[in-house]
C-alpha positions in Angstrom: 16.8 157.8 120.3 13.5 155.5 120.8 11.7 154.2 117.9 8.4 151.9 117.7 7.8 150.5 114.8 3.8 149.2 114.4 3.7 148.3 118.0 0.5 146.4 118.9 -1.0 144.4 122.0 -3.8 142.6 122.4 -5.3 140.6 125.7 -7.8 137.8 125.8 -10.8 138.7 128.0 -13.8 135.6 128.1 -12.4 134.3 124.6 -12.6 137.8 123.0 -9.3 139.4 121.5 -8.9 143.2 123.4 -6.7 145.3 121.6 -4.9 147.9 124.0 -2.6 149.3 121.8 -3.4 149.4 117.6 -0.2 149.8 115.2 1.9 152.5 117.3 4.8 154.2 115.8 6.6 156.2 117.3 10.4 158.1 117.1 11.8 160.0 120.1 14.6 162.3 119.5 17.1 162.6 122.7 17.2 164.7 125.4 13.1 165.5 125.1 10.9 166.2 127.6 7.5 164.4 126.4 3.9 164.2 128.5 2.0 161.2 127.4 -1.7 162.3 128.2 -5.3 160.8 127.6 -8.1 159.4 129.2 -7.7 156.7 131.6 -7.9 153.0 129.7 -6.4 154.5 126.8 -3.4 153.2 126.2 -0.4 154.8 128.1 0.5 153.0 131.2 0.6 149.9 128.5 2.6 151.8 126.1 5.3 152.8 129.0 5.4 149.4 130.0 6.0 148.0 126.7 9.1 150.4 126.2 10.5 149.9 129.8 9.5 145.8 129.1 7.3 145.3 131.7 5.2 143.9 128.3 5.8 142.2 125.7 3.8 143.4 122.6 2.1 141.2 120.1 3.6 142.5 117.3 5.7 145.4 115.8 9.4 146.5 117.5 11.2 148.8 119.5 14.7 150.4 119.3 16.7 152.0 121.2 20.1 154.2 120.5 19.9 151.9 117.4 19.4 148.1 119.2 16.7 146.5 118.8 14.8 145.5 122.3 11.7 144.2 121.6 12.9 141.4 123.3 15.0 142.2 125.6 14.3 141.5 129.7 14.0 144.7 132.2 17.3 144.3 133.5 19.1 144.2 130.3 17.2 147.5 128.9 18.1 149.0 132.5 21.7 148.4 131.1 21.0 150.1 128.2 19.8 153.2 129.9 16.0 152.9 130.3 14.9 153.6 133.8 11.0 153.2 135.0 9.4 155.1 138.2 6.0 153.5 139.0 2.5 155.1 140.0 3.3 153.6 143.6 7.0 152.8 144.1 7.7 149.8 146.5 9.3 150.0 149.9 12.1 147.7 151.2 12.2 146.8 154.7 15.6 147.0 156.0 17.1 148.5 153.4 18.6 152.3 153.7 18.3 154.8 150.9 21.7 155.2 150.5 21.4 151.2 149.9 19.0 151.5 147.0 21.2 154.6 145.8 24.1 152.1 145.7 22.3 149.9 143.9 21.5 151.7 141.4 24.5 153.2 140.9 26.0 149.6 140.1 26.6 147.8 143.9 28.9 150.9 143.8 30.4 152.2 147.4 29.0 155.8 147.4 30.5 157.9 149.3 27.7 160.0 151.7 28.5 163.4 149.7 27.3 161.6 145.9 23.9 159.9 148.1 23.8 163.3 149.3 23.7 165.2 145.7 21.1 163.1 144.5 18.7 163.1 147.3 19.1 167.2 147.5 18.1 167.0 144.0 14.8 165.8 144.6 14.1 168.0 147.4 15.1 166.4 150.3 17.5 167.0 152.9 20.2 164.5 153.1 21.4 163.9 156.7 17.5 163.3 157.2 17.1 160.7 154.3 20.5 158.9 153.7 20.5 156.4 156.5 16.5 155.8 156.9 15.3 152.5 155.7 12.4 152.4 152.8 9.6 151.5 154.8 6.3 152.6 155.9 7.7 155.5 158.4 7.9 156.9 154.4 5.3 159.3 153.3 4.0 158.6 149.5 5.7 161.6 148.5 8.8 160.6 150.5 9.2 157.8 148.6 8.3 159.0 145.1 10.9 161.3 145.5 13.4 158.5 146.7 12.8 156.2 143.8 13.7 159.3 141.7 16.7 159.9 143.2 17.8 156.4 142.7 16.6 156.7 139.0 19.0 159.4 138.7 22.3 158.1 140.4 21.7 155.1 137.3 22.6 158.0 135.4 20.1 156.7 132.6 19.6 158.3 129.1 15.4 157.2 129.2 13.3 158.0 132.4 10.1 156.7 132.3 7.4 158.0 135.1 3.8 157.1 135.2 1.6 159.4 136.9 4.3 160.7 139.4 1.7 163.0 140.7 -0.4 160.0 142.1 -0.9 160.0 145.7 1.2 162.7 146.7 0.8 165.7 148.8 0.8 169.4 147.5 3.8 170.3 149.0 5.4 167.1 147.5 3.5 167.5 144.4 5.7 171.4 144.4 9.2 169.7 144.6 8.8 167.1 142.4 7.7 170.3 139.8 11.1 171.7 140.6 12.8 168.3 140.3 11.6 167.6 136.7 12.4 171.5 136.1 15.5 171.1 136.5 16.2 168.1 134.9 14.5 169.4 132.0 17.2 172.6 131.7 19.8 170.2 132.1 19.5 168.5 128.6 21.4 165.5 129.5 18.6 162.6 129.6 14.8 162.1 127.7 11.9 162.5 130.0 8.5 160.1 129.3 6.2 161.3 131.2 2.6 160.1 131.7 0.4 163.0 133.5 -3.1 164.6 133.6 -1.7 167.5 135.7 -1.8 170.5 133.9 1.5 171.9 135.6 3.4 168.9 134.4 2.3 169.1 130.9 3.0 172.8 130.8 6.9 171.7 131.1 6.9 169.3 127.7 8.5 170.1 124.6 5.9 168.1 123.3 2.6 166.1 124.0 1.4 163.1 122.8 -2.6 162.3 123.4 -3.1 158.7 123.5 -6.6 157.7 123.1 -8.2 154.0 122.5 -5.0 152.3 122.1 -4.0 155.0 119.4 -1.7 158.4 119.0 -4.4 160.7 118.3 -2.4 163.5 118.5 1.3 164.7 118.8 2.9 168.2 118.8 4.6 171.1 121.2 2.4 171.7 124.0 1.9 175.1 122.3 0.0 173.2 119.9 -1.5 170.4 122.0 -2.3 172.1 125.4 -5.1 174.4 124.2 -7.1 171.1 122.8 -7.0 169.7 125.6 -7.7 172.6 127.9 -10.8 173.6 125.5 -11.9 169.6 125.9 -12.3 169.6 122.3 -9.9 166.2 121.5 -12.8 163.4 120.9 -15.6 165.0 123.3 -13.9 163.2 126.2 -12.2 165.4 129.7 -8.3 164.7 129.6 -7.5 167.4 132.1 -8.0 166.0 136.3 -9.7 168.2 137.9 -8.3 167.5 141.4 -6.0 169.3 143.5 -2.6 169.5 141.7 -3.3 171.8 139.5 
């Protein structure tokens, strides 16, 4: 379970205190698929990065499974079971996927069926993928769906993904739906999701709409989805209009 407790976090722009995240609380139950959604500057990249510990908040705490983080470095929450995909995931020159799967695995020797498992679970075909290196011969979507698979052979309890949509083609934007479909009816791990793409948010148990900093509103995406569809939430658009619809 994840719990925040009157998380804040301010900046200092020119001398002037800017708040980017006002007195968040927050409790995640396990094995829950949740969309963060909301207009852009709102609040929810910083809010993922707080609970993965990219940042460090002004004030307030954060739990997890009962430990209190707030504190605690990347690596040591990775231990814990939080993993973190980014909007843009890096690529490592010279090193092979089946490296990175190893590495997140635990420096463990995989053998080629496991790298295999994982990768097929994203969508892609193994004997093509296993032994290429992470570079730029990778397509965006290539690679989003690479970091994935190396989120999932950590075998983590938390994934966190911001905007895994972004810069991705339709066709890859179509297997990463079927990816987080079916670790959604697996049950086994707690999705955090951020996404303006309505076929994403369509797969939540529940949505939260984070808007100036604040939860504005939470609830199942019976509940939430027609708000936001309607454009009715605060007079602003949360829905992008583009392509992966």
């Amino acid at each position: 379970m994840l719990k925040l407790e009157h998380v804040s976090y301010q900046v200092t722009e020119e001398g002037q205190a800017l708040s980017i995240l006002n007195d968040v609380s927050l409790t995640i139950e396990d094995n829950r698929f949740i969309v963060i959604t909301g207009p852009n500057g709102g609040g929810k990249t910083t809010l993922a990065k707080i609970i993965m510990g990219l940042v460090t908040p002004t004030s307030g705490s954060i739990f997890y499974n009962g430990t209190d983080i707030t504190h605690l470095g990347i690596t040591e929450r990775a231990k814990l079971g939080i993993s973190y995909g980014f909007q843009q995931p890096p690529r490592f020159k010279g090193l092979r996927v089946r490296d990175l799967l190893e590495l997140a695995a635990g420096n463990t020797k995989l053998p080629r069926e496991a790298c295999c498992q994982y990768l097929t679970r994203v969508g892609l075909c193994a004997d093509d993928y296993v032994d290429r290196e992470v570079d730029a011969s990778l397509s965006g979507g290539e690679v989003k769906r690479i970091e994935i698979a190396t989120i999932l052979a950590r075998q983590s309890g938390l994934l966190i993904f911001d905007e895994p949509e972004a810069g991705i083609d339709l066709w890859s934007f179509s297997r990463l739906i079927e990816t987080f479909q079916s670790i959604r009816q697996q049950r086994n791990v707690t999705l955090l999701i951020i996404s303006h793409q309505e076929r994403i948010i369509s797969l939540a148990d529940e949505i939260l709409l984070v808007a100036d900093g604040e939860i504005r509103h939470r609830g199942p995406k019976e509940e939430i989805f027609p708000l936001i569809m309607a454009d009715t939430v605060s007079g602003c658009c949360y829905m992008n209009e583009g392509a992966h619809k």
